[in-house]
Each structure stands twice: as structure tokens, then as C-alpha cells.
N, C-alpha and C positions, 0 to 999 in steps of 0.2 A: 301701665296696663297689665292686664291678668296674665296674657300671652306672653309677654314678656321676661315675664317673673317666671312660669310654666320651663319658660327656654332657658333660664339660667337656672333653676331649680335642676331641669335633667341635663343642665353641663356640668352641675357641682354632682350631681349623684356618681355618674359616668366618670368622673376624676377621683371617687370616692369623699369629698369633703362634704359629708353628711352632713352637718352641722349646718352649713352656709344651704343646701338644699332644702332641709326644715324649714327655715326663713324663708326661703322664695317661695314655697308651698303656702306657707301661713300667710304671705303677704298676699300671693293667688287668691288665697279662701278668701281671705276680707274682703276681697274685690270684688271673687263671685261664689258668695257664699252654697250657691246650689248647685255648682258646678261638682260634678260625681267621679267628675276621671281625676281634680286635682287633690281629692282626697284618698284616692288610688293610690296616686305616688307617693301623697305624704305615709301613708298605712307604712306602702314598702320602704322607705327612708328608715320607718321608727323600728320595723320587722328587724332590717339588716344592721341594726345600734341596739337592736335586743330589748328594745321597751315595746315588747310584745302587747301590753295593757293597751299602751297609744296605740296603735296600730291595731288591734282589734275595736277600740273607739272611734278612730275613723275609717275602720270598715263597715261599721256598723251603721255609720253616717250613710254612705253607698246605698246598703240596700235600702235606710229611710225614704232618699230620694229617688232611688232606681230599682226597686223590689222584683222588676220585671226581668232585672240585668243578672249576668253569672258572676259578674266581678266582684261584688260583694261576699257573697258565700267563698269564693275562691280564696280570698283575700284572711277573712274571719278564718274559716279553717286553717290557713298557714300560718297566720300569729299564734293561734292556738296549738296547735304542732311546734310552734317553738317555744312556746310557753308550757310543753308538756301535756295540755291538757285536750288528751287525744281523743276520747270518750267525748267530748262535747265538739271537737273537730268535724269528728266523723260525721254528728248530726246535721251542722252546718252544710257540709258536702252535699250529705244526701237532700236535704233542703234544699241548695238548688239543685240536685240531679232531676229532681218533682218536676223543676220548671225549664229543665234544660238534659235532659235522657242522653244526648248523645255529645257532650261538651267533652272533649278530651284533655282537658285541663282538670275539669271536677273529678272526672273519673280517673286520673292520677294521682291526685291528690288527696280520696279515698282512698285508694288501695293502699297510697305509702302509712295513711293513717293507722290506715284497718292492721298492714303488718305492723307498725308499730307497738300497736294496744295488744296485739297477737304476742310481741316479743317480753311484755313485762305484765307485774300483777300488783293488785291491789296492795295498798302500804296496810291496810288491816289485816288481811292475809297473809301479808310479808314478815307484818310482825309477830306475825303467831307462829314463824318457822322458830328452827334455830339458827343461832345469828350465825353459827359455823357456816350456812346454807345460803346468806342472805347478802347483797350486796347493792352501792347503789350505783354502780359504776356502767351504765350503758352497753347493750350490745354491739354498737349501730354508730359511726360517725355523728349524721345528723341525731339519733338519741342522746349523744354526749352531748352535742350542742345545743339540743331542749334542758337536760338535768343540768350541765352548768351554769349554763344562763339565770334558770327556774330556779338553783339551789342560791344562787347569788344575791340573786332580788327578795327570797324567803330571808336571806340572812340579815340583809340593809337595811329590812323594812324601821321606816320612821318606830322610832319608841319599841323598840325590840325588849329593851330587860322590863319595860313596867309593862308594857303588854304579858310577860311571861308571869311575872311574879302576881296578877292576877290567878293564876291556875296555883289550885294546892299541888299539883305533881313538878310544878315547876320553879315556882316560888323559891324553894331552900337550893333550888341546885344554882339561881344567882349570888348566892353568901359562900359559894365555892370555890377557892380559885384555879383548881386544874380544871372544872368546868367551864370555868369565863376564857381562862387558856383555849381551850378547844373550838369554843365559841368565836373567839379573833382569829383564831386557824384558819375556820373554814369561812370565813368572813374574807382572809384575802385570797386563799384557795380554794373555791368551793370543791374542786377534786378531792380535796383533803377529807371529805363529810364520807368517805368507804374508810378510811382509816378508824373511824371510830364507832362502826355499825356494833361492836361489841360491849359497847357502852350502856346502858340500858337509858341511861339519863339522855343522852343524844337522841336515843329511840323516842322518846317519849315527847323531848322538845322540837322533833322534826314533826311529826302527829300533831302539837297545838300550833304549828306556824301555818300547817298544810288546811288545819282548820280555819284560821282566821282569816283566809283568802277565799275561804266559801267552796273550795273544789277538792272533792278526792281526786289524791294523785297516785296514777301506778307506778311503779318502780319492778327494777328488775331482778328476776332471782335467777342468781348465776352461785355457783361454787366463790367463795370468799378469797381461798386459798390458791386463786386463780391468779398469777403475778398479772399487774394490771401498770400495762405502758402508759407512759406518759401524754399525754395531749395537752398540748397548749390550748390558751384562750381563743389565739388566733386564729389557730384550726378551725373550731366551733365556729368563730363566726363564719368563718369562709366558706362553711359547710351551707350555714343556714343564708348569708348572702345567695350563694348559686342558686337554693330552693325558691329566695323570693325575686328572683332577676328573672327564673325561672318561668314564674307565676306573673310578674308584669309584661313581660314579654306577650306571652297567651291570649292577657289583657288586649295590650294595643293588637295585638295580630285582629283579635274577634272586632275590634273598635274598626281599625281596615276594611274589613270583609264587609261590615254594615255600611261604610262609607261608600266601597266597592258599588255594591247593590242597588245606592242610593245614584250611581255616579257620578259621583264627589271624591272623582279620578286622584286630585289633589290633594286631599285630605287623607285618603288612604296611603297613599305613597308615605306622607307625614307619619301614620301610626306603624307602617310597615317598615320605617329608619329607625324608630323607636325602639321599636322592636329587637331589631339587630341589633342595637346599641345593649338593649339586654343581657339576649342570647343570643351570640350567633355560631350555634351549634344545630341549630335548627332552620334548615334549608328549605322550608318553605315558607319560609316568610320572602326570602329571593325570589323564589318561584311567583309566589303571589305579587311582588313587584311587578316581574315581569308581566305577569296580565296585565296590571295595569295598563302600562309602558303600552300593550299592545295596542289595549285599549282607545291610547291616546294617540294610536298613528305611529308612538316613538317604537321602532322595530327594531333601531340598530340598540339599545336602550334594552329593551329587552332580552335580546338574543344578548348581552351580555352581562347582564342579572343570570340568566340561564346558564352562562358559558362559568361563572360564580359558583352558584348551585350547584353543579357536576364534580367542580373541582373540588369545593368543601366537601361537596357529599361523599365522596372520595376518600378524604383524609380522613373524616371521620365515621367511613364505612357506613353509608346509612343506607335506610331502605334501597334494595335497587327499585320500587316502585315509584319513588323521589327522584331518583337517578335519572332514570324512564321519563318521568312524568316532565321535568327542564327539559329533555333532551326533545322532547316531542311538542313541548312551547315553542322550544326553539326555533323547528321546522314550521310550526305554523307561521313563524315571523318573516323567515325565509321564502313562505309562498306568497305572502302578504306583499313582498321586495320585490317577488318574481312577476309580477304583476306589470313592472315597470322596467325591472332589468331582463327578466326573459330569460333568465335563469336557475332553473327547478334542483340545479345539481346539489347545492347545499343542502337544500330542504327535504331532497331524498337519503343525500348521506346521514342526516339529522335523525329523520324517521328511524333509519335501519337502524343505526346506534342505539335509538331508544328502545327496537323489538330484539337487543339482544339483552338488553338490562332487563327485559318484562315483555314480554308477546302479550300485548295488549288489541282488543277486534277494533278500538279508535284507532290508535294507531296504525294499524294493518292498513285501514280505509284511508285514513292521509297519505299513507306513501301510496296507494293506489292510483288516488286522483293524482297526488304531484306525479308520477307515474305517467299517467293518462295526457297530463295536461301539458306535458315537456312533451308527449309523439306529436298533439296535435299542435303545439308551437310549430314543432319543426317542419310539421307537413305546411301550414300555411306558409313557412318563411321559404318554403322549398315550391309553394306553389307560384306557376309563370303559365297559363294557356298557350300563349304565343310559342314556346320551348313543345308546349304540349303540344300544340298539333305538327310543329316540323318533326319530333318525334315520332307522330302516328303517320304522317306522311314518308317515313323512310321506315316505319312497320311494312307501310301498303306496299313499298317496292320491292322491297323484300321478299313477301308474300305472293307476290304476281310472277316472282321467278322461284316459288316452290320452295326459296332456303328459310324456311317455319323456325326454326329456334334463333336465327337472327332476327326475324321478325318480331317472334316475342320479347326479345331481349328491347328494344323499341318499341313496343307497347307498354314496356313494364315501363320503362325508363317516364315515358307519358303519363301513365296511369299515376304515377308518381307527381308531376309535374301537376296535376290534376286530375284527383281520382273521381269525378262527376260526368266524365266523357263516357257516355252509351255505347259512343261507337267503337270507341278503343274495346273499351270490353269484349262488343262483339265480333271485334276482328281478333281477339287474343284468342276468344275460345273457340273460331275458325281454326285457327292455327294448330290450338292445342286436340281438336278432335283430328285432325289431320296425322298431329304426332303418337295420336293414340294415348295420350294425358284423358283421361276419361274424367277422374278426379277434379285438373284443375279447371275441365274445360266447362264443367256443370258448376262450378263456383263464378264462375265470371258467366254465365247465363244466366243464373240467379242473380246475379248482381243488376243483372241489363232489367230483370224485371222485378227487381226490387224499388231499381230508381224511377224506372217508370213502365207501369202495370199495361200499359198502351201499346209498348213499343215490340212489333211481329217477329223484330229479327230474333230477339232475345227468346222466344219460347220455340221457335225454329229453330237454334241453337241448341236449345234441352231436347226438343224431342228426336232431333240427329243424331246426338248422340246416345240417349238412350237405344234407338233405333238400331246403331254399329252394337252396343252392348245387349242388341239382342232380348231386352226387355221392352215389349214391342206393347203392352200394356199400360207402362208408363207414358213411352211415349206420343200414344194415343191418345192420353190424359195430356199430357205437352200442350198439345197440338189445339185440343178439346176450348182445352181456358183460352189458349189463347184467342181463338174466334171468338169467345163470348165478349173478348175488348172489342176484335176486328171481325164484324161479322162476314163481312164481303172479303176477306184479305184473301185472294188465289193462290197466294202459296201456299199460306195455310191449310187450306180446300184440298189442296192437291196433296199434302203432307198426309193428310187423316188417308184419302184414298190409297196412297199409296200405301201406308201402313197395316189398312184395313185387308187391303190383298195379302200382304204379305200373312197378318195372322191367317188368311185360309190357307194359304198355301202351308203353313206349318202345321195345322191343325187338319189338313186333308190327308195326311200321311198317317195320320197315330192309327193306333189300336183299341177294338172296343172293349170299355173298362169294366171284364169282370168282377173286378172287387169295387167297384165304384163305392158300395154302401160301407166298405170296410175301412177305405181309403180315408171315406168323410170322417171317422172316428179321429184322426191323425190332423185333421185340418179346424175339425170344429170348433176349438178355440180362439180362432182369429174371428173380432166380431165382423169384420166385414165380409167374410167368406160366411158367415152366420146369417145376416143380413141377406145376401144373396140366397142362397138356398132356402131361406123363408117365406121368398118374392111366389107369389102365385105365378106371374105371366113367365119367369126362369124355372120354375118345378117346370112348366107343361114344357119349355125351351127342352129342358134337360131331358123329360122324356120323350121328346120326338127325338132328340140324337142318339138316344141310347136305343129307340126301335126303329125310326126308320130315318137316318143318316141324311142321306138325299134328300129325303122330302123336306129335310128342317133348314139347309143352306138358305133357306129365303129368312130367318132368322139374321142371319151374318149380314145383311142389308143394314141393322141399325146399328148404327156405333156403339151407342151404351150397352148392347145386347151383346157386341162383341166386344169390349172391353170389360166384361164380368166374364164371360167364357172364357176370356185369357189370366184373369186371376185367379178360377179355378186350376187353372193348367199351370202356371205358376205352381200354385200348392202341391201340384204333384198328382191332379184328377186328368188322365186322359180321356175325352171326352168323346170322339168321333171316331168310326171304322176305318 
């Protein structure tokens, strides 16, 4: 079967036995002639043995059948980059950038192009220096690895001397024999072809060979006289192997991500082994496992693809946004766990780790919820009513014998046990108005009528204590909503009335406000004191207290008539003689 052959095609590649992987590829192809990826592999087999030709032929094969896909142009360009011929690379790239703008593989593999063709020049130009000036010897590892490659395959080509002795410039230099010397030279060392740039004859037969393959080739102008180190074969190819392990790698990762998408959980995982079998310099393809893995439920699976990623990413110092990025898979795996084990602690130490590699506002929001979601674990695992109310029950004895901070201390205990008890609330903030807590005791009254808007004791509570704090307008307003729940409630009733005194009693003593109209300047910003003083039935209010005091007390009969006379007087307007 084709699979088969695929599988031992990339066990031979992975052990380097090229040769035996050629044959599984080709035997693949016959099987499935239209299959695009198994032509992928064969490209980079023929890339990494330097038969850059093959390998731009069945990249070529790719885009025939996959014109939509990046992996052809990717592929095309990199043979051609190691076959030298950079200039025709570059187009290929941008060809697919047309059809794929943000591929991070194309757009690397341009740029390495674009410096490359940047680093050398034209061999007609080259030749028109002085040879003192001129050299073919590479700036660039992988350049060496294109020019020796390219200069090697120029020099073996089939029928080398009758192809030459066709050309009048090259013809007589075969009846020469330190020319045919030089010629077997660089035949078995192509490095050797910078030795004899000062040749003219060399110059001239490197120009009809460069022609007869159809492509100008650039070369590089460097100082001659520039001692030039040795580099082996092996070098070279190891340089341009990493390039194209490189490039397959990218391949299967994209081939993942489409499986991903697809959720063809399995198959991805497949291209994302591949992958690492490539390059495993590149820590997001772990990463991208890991989704999977999560994907599939497999969490422990993940979280150690991830625990992978951090430590390679590590050794080979990579992005801290990669770093970040496992460490915060991680933690989602961990919430995923927590689910079942009731355990948040991983998943928050995970989060925080990842917001010191990268403060990221995702991340921030996960460790908030695991955060969130480990209080309200522990408040359910902590909740017992039963505990709750013997708790409120030895609040109330407490309470009955006046020791108020032991009582609280048992309310809290309760409220704990169960924070949905009314009553506990409202006996807390009994307590704490007692203790002169003003603060906590108007928290736990709001609380009584948050949970439930009905309930009398809870705005009885606010408006007491507003009442002690002397903001006898608020708590008039207290008092106010609350009837609108309980309209009959007698406490209630009696609460406003008593209040209602009290503001005349305070407002019967003041002094009459000669700067009244000066005062307003200082208050008139506030819209609701705005509101008020634009009220027609409060203008004529205002001016019967400001002429005749007496006569206007029959105003203070309506509540809302005196809960605006007390906002004023708040703001700082004395209003009565």
C-alpha cells in the first residue's frame, strides 16, 4: 500500500539512507499518482542528495496538482536556492506570497533568497571586473552549498568536451592539456574553480556551461586575494539538508493545522510527528500537539507536549511568547483536570509562569477565572446550613448578652457556612451598627437587600444606620424604597416619621441664608441639586422659607419635600431662621 511505503520512505529519510527513501516515494507515486504530499517528500529527498533538477520537477508536480497549496512554491524556491538560481527562487516565493500573504515559511524563504541575490552579482558583470576583484567562492555557508553543488553538476554534465568544442571560444581550449588538467581539477573539487578565476579560458567556459542550462547565474564579487578556508562537501550539504528539513517540516505543520480545522484530531497529530521528526528546533509544533491532545480530552498528553515545549524552548532560547504560549496550554489543561479533581492550584501556577514569560490580557483572564473558580470550589465544599444556622444560633446569644464582636465572630463563621442567609446578614449588621462599624454594617444591609428586594429588616438596617451617621437624608431615602416593597410595614412607617422629625428639629435651629444665591454658585454642579432648584412647587418651597419660615413648616409634612430640603442642606444651603 501507498501508506506504507510513505512510512518507510520517512524512516529511511530520518536515518539519512536517501537512496532507500527515493524508492519508497517512487513506489508511493505509482500507487498514488496524485497524491501532493508524496511528492513533497520525494522533492526534499532529491533537495538534500543535491539533485536540485529532481526536486524542483517534482515540486513542480505540487503545484500542478495543488496550485491552491503553499507547498509547492516553498519547495520550487528551495531547490532553486540550492541550485543557485536565486533570481528565479525569489519569483516562485512571491508566487505563492499572491496566494498565501502571511505564510511564514514563504516569507522566509524569500528573505533568505532576496539576501542572498543581495550578496552576489551577475557573472556578465563579474566578468567585466578585474579578475584581481573577482571570485567565486561564496559569502554565506548555505551560498557555498548552492555554488558547489551548482558548480559540480555544471562540470559532469553528460557530453561536457563536445558540447564545448561546439563554441569557436571554446573549441581550441579542449586540444589543451593544462586546460583539460584544470577542467578534471574542478570536476573532482568544484572549490578548486576560485583557483583559476584568472584564467581567461576558465572564464569563458564557465559562461557557455552557465548558458547551456538556460539560467544566468550570479556569483559573488569578493576581493580574490582574500585567503579562502576550506569547506568540505559535507559541510554544504548539511547546510542545505537543515534548509530543506526546515521547509518539510513547515510543510507537515500547515498539513496539521488544515487537519486540525477539519477535526481530523488524528491525522494532525501524524503531520505534527512528522514534523518534529524534521525539525525539532521548532517548538510549536509541540505546542500545536498539545491542542490537539486537548482537543481529544488527552489532558495529561498535553500538559506534557507543553512541559516539552518550555524545556526545549528553553535550551534553545526561543520566543518568550512560545514559552508563554505551552505554559498557558498548559494551564488550560489543568482547568480541564480541575473539573474532576478540584484542583485549580496547577492551573493557576501554570497561568502565572506564563504572565511572567509574556503578560498577555488571555492569559490574565484564565488565571482570573481559575482564580474565581477555586474560591467558589471551596466556598461550596465549605458550604453545610446545618453548621450554618447552630452558628447563627450562638451569634444570637451572644448578641442578647451585648458581647457584639463575639457575635460577629459567629455570624461570620455562618455566613461562611452559607452566604445566602438574610438573616445572619441582618443580625451581623445589627451588631456591627452597635459597634459603630458604619462601613461594614451598610455592606451587610445591602447584601439583605440585594438577595432579596422584599425583605424590611434589610432597609431598616441602612436607614439606622445612616440615621447614627447623621445623614438623615439618606436615610430617609432607606426607609422611602423600602415601603415601596412593604407598603403597610409599621416599622417602616415609624422609621420615616421618626426621621422626618428629626430633620425639623435640625433644620429648626439654623440661620437665615444670606448668601443663599451665592452659595447656589458652589453647589450648582451637582445635577440633582440642579433638578431640585428648577422644580417649580421647590422654587415657591424655597421662597416661603426664606420670607416667612413659620408659615412654610406645613411644607415639612411631605416626605419628598423634605428629603430635597435636606439635600440642599447637605450641600451646604441653610435654609430656615
Amino acid at each position: 500500500m501507498a501508506d506504507e511505503a510513505i512510512a518507510k520512505g520517512d524512516v529511511a529519510f530520518s536515518a539519512g539512507d536517501f537512496e532507500e527513501a527515493i524508492d519508497q516515494f517512487t513506489e508511493a507515486i505509482k500507487r498514488t499518482p496524485t497524491d501532493h504530499v508524496v511528492y513533497s517528500k520525494r522533492s526534499a529527498v532529491h533537495a538534500v542528495m543535491g539533485d536540485h533538477f529532481e526536486a524542483v520537477a517534482d515540486a513542480l508536480k505540487i503545484i500542478d496538482l495543488k496550485p491552491d497549496l503553499s507547498e509547492g512554491y516553498l519547495l520550487v524556491g528551495s531547490a532553486l536556492v540550492g541550485a543557485g538560481y536565486f533570481n528565479n527562487a525569489i519569483a516562485f516565493y512571491k508566487k505563492g506570497l499572491e496566494l498565501h500573504p502571511c505564510n511564514e515559511a514563504l516569507n522566509t524563504g524569500l528573505a533568505e533568497a532576496e539576501a542572498l541575490a543581495e550578496q552576489i552579482q551577475g557573472f556578465a558583470g563579474a566578468s567585466t571586473q578585474s579578475s584581481s576583484h573577482f571570485s567565486f567562492r561564496p559569502s554565506s555557508p548555505e551560498l557555498t552549498a548552492s555554488r558547489l553543488l551548482f558548480t559540480s553538476r555544471l562540470f559532469s554534465m553528460p557530453n561536457l568536451f563536445e558540447k564545448l568544442a561546439e563554441y569557436p571560444t571554446t573549441k581550441e581550449y579542449i586540444q589543451q592539456p593544462d586546460f583539460l588538467k584544470m577542467v578534471k581539477d574542478v570536476q573532482e573539487n568544484p572549490s578548486n574553480l576560485d583557483l583559476y578565476v584568472e584564467d581567461s579560458r576558465m572564464m569563458e567556459t564557465f559562461g557557455v556551461l552557465i548558458g547551456l542550462v538556460g539560467f544566468p547565474l550570479e556569483l559573488d564579487s569578493i576581493p580574490v586575494h582574500q585567503k579562502r578556508e576550506p569547506e568540505s562537501m559535507e559541510e554544504s550539504k548539511g547546510a542545505t539538508e537543515r534548509r530543506v528539513r526546515k521547509a518539510m517540516a513547515q510543510i507537515e505543520k500547515e498539513e496539521g493545522n488544515r487537519a486540525y480545522k477539519k477535526k481530523d484530531f488524528e491525522t494532525a497529530i501524524k503531520h505534527y510527528n512528522r514534523a518534529l521528526v524534521f525539525d525539532d528546533e521548532d517548538i510549536s509544533f509541540l505546542t500545536n500537539r498539545a491542542a490537539v491532545h486537548m482537543e481529544m480530552g488527552e489532558y495529561a498528553e498535553c500538559i506534557r507536549d507543553c512541559d516539552k515545549a518550555v524545556e526545549r524552548g528553553r535550551e534553545l532560547k526561543s520566543d518568550f511568547k512560545m514559552i508563554a504560549r505551552a505554559l498557558t496550554r498548559k494551564g488550560t489543561a489543568f482547568v480541564k483536570l480541575a473539573k474532576v479533581s478540584k484542583d485549580y492550584d496547577a492551573a493557576i501556577e501554570s497561568f502565572q509562569k506564563a504572565l511572567i514569560e509574556h503578560r498577555n490580557p488571555d492569559t490574565m483572564k484564565k488565571l482570573n477565572d481559575a482564580e474565581n473558580a477555586k474560591k467558589e470550589l471551596e466556598q461550596q465544599e465549605y458550604y453545610d446550613p446545618k453548621i450554618a444556622d447552630e452558628e447563627r444560633e450562638k451569634g444570637n446569644e451572644f448578641a442578647k448578652q451585648q458581647k457584639y464582636p463575639e457575635a460577629v465572630e459567629h455570624y461570620t463563621e455562618a455566613l461562611r457556612r452559607n452566604s445566602k442567609d438574610i438573616r445572619t446578614y441582618s443580625n451581623r449588621a445589627a451588631c456591627y451598627t452597635w459597634l459603630g462599624a458604619w462601613a461594614e454594617g451598610l455592606k451587610d444591609a445591602q447584601k439583605c437587600i440585594e438577595l432579596d428586594p422584599s425583605f424590611s429588616k434589610g432597609y431598616i438596617r441602612k436607614g439606622t444606620i445612616l440615621f447614627f451617621m447623621e445623614d438623615y437624608g439618606k436615610a430617609l431615602e432607606a426607609y422611602q424604597e423600602g415601603l415601596k416593597h412593604n407598603p403597610n410595614d409599621q416599622d417602616l412607617m415609624d422609621k420615616v416619621q421618626s426621621c422626618v422629625e428629626q430633620i425639623k428639629r435640625t433644620m429648626g435651629e439654623g440661620t437665615r441664608p444670606a448668601e443663599l444665591h451665592a452659595r447656589w454658585g458652589k453647589v450648582i454642579q451637582d445635577t440633582e441639586i440642579q433638578n431640585i432648584l428648577s422644580d417649580p412647587i421647590m422654587q415657591s418651597v424655597l421662597h416661603d422659607l426664606e420670607e416667612n419660615p413659620s408659615l412654610a413648616l406645613h411644607h415639612l409634612k411631605d416626605p419628598q419635600v423634605l428629603y430635597k430640603i435636606q439635600k440642599l442642606r447637605n450641600a451646604g444651603l441653610n435654609l430656615m431662621n
